[in-house]
N, C-alpha and C positions, 0 to 999 in steps of 0.2 A: 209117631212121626212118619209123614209117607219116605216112599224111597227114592232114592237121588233121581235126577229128571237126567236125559243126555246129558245136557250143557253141564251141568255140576259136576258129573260124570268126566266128562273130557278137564274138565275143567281142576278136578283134581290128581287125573293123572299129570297134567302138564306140570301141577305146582313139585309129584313126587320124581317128575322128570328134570325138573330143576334139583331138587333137591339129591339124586343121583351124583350129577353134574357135578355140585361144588363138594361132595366128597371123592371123587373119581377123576376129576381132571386134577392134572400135575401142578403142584402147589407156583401161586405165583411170589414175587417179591417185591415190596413197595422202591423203587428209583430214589437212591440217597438223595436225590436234585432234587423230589418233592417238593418240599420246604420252601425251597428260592424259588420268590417270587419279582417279578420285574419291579416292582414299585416298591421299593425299602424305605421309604420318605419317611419322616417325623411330624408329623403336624401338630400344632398345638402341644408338644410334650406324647404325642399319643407316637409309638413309635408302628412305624407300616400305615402309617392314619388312613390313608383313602380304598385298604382294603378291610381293619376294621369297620371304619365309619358307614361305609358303605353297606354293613350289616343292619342298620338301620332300616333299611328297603322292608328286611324279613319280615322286623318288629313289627313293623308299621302297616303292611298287609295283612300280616298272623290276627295283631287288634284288630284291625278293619272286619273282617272276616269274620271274625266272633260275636263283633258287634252287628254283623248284619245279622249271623242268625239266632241271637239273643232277642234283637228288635220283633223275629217274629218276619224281615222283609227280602229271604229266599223262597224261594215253592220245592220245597222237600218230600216229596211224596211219601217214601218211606224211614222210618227208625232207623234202618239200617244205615240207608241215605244220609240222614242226618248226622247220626254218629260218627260217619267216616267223614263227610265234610269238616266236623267240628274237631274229631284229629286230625286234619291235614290242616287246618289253620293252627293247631295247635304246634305243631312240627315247624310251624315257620316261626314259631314263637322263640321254642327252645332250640331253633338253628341259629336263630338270630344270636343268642346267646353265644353258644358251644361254639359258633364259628368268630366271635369279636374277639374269644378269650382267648381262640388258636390262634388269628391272628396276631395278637401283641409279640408272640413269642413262638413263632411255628414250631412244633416238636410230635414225635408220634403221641406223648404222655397227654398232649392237652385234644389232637385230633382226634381221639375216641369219643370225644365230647361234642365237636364236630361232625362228628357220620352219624353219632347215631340219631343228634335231631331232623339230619337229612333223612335218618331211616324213618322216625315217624312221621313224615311228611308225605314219602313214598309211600307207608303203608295205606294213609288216608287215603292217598289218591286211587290205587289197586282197589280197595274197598270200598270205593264210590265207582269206579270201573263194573265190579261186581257185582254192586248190588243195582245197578243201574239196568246191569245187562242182560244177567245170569238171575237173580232169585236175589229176597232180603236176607235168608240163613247164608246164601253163597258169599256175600257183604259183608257180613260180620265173620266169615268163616276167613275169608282173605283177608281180613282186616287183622285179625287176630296169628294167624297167620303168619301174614306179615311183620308185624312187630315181634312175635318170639325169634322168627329164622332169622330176621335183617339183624336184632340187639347179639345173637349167637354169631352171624359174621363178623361183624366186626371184634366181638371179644374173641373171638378165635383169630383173627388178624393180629388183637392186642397180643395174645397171650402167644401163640406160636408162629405171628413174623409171617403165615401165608394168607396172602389175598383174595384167594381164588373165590370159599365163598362171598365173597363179599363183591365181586364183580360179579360173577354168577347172581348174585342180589338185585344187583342193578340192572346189569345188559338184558340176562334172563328177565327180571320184572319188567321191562320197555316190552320184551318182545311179547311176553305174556298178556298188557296191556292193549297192543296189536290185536293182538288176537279176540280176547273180551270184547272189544270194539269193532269187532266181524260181525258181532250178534244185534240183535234188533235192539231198539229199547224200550226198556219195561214204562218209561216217564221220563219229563226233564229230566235234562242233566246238562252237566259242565259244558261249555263249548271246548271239544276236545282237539279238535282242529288246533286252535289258540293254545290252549297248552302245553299240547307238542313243540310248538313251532317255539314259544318260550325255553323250552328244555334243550331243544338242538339248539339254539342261541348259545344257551348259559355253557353250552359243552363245546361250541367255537370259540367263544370266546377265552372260558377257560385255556382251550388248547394254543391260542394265539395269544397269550400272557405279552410276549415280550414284542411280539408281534406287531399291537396294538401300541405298546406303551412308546415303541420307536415311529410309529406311525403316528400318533400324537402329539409327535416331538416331547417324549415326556412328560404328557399332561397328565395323561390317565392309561391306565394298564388294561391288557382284556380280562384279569383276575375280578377287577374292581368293576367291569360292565358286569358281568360273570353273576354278581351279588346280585345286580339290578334284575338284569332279563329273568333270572331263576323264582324273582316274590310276583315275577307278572301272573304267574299262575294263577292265585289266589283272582285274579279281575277275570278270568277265564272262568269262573263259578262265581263271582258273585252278580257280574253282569247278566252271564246266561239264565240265573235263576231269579233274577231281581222280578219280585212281588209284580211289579206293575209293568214290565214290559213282557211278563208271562201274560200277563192280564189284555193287554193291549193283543198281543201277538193272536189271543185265542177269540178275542172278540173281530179282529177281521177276519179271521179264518171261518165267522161262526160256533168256531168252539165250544 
C-alpha cells in the first residue's frame, strides 16, 4: 500500500486532534431542560404528535435516497463514494426511528437511540466529504471512523453523564468538514453549499423551539421545523448527482 499523500496526512492529524479534544476538555453536562420541548400537543392519541410526526421527513428522504441509488440514477464515481452516500441515507432512516420513539416520551434512556442515528448520518456525510476530496481509502477511513468514535461519544455520555465527546463529535466534525472542503475535488459530489445551509437551519431552529412556536401563535414549534430542514440534505446529493442533469451539465460544457 503506497504511503499517506499530504492531504491524508493533515488529514489524520486533524481527526487525532479532535480526538485529544474530547478526552482533555473539561467534561460537559446535558441542561435538565433538554427534554421540554415547546410543543407538548397530543395528536391523534400520539402524544408530542407534530414533533414525532415530523420524523417522517427523515423516513421519507433516507427511502428516497436509497432508492435513487439502488435505481442505479446518482453518478458515483467512487466505492468509497458510494458507500458513504448509502450510509448517510441510511442514518436518516434509523434517525427517523430513534428520534419518533424519543419523542413520545423525551428521556436520556430513549435519546441514545436518537444520537446515535444522527451519528450514522454524520458519519456518511464526513465520508462522502473525504472520499470526495481527499482519496477513496481516506472515505472509508472517515467513514469508519466516524461511526466507532460518534457510537463511543455518545455511550460515554450514556454511561458517565459527560457530553464533551460527543460535542467535540459534532462541532469538531462541522469544522473538520470545513476544512475537507478546502480541498479540490476528486469528482461530483453533493452540493455542499445546500447542505450546510440545511444543517445551520436545523440548528436555528432547534435553538428558537419556543421561539417559533410563539411566533406561530402556537401552530408549529422550531423543534418540529428543526425535523424538516435537517432530511433536506439528502435532495442536496440526490439532486446534485442525479444521472441526467450530470449528463446534461457535461454535454454543454463539452464534457
Amino acid at each position: 500500500m503506497p504511503g499517506l499523500s499530504t492531504l491524508e496526512l493533515r488529514l489524520l492529524v486533524a481527526v487525532a486532534g479532535l480526538g485529544l479534544c474530547a478526552l482533555m476538555l473539561p467534561p460537559l453536562t446535558q441542561d435538565p431542560a433538554y427534554h421540554r420541548f415547546a410543543d407538548a400537543r397530543t395528536l391523534l392519541g400520539i402524544p408530542n404528535g407534530l414533533d414525532v410526526v415530523s420524523n417522517l421527513g427523515f423516513l421519507v428522504a433516507g427511502l428516497y435516497g436509497l432508492y435513487r441509488v439502488a435505481s442505479g440514477r446518482l453518478v458515483l464515481f467512487s466505492a468509497a463514494l458510494k458507500t458513504s452516500v448509502v450510509v448517510t441515507f441510511l442514518g436518516f432512516v434509523v434517525t427517523a426511528i430513534g428520534s419518533a420513539w424519543y419523542h413520545l416520551a423525551p428521556a436520556d434512556a430513549v435519546l441514545v437511540g436518537d444520537r446515535l442515528g444522527m451519528i450514522v448520518a454524520f458519519a456518511g456525510v464526513l465520508g462522502m466529504a473525504a472520499a470526495q476530496r481527499i482519496s477513496a481509502r481516506a472515505g472509508l477511513a472517515m467513514l469508519g471512523a466516524s461511526l466507532a468514535l460518534g457510537a463511543c461519544s455518545v455511550m460515554v455520555w450514556s454511561s458517565l453523564g459527560t457530553l464533551t465527546p460527543y460535542v467535540v463529535m459534532q462541532f469538531g466534525g462541522i469544522a473538520l468538514l470545513l476544512g475537507l472542503l478546502t480541498a479540490p475535488a476528486l469528482g461530483p459530489g453533493p452540493s455542499w453549499r445546500w447542505l450546510l445551509a440545511a444543517y445551520v437551519a436545523a440548528k436555528v431552529f432547534e435553538g428558537a423551539d419556543a421561539f417559533v412556536w410563539n411566533l406561530t401563535s402556537q401552530v408549529v414549534s422550531g423543534h418540529t421545523l428543526k425535523h424538516l430542514a435537517a432530511a433536506l440534505p439528502v435532495l442536496a446529493v440526490t439532486l446534485a448527482l442525479d444521472v441526467r442533469r450530470r449528463a446534461a451539465e457535461s454535454h454543454v460544457t463539452g464534457g
